[in-house]
N, C-alpha and C positions, 0 to 999 in steps of 0.2 A: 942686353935689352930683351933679348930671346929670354932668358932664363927669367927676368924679372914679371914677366908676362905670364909666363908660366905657372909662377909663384903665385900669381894672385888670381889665376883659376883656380888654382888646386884650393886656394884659400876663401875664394865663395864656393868652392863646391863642398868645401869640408862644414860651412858655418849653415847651406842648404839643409846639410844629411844633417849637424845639428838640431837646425831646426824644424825640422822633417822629426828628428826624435822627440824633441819636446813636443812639437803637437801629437804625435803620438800619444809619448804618454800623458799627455795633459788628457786626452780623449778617453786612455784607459784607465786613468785616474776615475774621469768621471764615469764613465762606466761603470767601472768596480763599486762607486760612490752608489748610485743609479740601482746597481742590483742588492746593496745595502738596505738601503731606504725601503727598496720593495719588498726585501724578506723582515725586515722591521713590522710591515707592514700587517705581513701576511702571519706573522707572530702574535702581533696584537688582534689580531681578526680570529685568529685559533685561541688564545687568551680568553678573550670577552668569550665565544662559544663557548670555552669549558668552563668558563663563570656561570657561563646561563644555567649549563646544564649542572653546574654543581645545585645551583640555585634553587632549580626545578626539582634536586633531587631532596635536597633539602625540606624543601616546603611541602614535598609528599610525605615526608618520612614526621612532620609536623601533622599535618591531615592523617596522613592510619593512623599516629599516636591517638589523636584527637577521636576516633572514630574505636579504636580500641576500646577507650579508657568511657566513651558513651555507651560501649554495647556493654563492659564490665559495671558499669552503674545502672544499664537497667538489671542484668541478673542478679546484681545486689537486691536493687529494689523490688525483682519479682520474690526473690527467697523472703524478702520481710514480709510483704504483701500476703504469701503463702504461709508464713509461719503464721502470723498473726490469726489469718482465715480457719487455722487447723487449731489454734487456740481457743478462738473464738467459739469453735463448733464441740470441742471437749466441755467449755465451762456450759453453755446450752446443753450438754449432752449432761453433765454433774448435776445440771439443774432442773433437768427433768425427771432424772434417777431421786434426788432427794425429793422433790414433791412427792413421786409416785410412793415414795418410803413413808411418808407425814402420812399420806391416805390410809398406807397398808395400817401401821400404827393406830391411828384412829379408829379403823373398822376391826383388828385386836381388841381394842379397849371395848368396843360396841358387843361385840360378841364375848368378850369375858365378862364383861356386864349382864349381859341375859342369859351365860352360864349362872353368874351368883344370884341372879333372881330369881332364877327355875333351882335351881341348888336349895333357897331361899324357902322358895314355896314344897320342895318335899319336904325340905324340915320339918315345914311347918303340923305336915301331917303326920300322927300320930303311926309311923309303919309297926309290923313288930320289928321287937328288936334282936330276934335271933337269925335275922337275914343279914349274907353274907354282906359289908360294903361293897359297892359298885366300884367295879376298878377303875385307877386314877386316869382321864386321858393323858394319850401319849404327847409327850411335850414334841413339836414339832424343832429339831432344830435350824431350822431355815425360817425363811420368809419369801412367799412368791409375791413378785409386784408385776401383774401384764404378762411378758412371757421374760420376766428376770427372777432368778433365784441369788436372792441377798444371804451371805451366812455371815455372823460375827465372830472371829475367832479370838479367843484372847487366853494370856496365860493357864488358865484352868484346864484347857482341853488336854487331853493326851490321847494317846492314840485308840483307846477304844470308844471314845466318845467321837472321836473323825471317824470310825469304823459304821457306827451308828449313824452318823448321819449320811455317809453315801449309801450304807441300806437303804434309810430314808428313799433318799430323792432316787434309786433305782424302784422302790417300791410303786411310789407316787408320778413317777415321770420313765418308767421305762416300755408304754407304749407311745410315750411324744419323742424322746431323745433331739435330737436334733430336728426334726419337726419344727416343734413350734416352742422350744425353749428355745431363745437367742443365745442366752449362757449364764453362766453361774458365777456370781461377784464372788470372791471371798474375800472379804475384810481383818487382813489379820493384823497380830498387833509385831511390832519390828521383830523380837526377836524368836515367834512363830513362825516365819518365814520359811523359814529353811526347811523346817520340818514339816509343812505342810506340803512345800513345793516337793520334796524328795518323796512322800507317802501317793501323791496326785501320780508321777511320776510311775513309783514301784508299780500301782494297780493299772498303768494306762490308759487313766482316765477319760484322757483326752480322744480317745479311738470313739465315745461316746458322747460324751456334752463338751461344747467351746465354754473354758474358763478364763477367769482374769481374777491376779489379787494383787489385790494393793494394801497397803499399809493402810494401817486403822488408825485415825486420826480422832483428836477428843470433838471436833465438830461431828465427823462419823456415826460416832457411838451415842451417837445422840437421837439417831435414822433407825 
């Protein structure tokens, strides 16, 4: 009876410690569950943050593009703006030089006119005629228009005819030199070029008057 007794403490005390263990671990079950759900939690909390901030980095890296690509469309737009302007100001500048060429022209014609009218009127008198002719004047090979000296260069010239005419214009313009000539056009024809540029060159010219040539074109030669 002793023994039987016995038996059946030992036997609620072993189904106690049983159940002492299962509520245990049912608690650390949920526990363990508990701090699951928490780090779930705090994962998606870190998640969405580096969305945001991917987000943010995103939508800047949109905005400087955006901000790039405006400041590269105005320095486009300023170089047109400026070409244009420097265009603009060369054809006004062509268009001043040919007027002032039509005048120089014109007042040529005026004055070789009342050369052959006065030419005209010695004839007419009776000189003797064992007087020497009046020597021919000097052909000028230039043209001043303002403070510009125009020369027309074209195949014909060679190099002592370019000789002659920088005599010239050191003769006629070497108390103004850089004074009050702005510069010397020279109009040559393509393939003068070269040979112009190289003789301008050998005598260094340039140490005295500012020059510029350009190509002679069939509107040109018409100035």
């Amino acid at each position: 009876m002793a023994k039987k007794d016995n038996d059946t403490e030992f036997q609620k005390l072993v189904l106690e410690q049983l159940k002492e263990l299962t509520e245990n671990a049912k608690n650390t079950n949920q526990s363990v569950q508990s701090i699951k759900t928490e780090l779930k939690k705090e994962i998606d909390k870190t998640n969405q943050k580096v969305d945001k901030l991917d987000k943010k980095i995103d939508n800047t890296k949109i905005e400087l593009k955006k901000e790039i690509e405006k400041t590269n469309q105005k320095i486009d737009n300023t170089k047109i703006e400026l070409k244009k302007e420097i265009d603009d100001n060369k054809i006004e500048l062509k268009k001043e030089i040919d007027k002032t060429n039509q005048m120089v022209d014109k007042l040529d014609q005026k004055v070789d006119h009342g050369y052959a009218a006065i030419n005209a009127r010695i004839d007419s008198y009776h000189l003797p005629t064992d007087l020497p002719p009046p020597p021919p004047p000097v052909q000028k090979l230039y043209k001043l228009m303002k403070n510009i000296i125009v020369v027309h260069i074209d195949t014909s010239w060679n190099q002592h005819k370019l000789e002659l005419l920088i005599k010239q214009i050191y003769q006629d313009f070497s108390h103004l030199k850089k004074k009050k000539v702005g510069y010397i056009q020279f109009r040559v024809e393509a393939n003068m070029i070269n040979f112009v540029e190289k003789y301008l060159e050998t005598i260094e010219f340039s140490r005295d008057y500012q020059y510029l040539i350009d190509q002679e074109t069939d509107e040109s030669k018409c100035i």
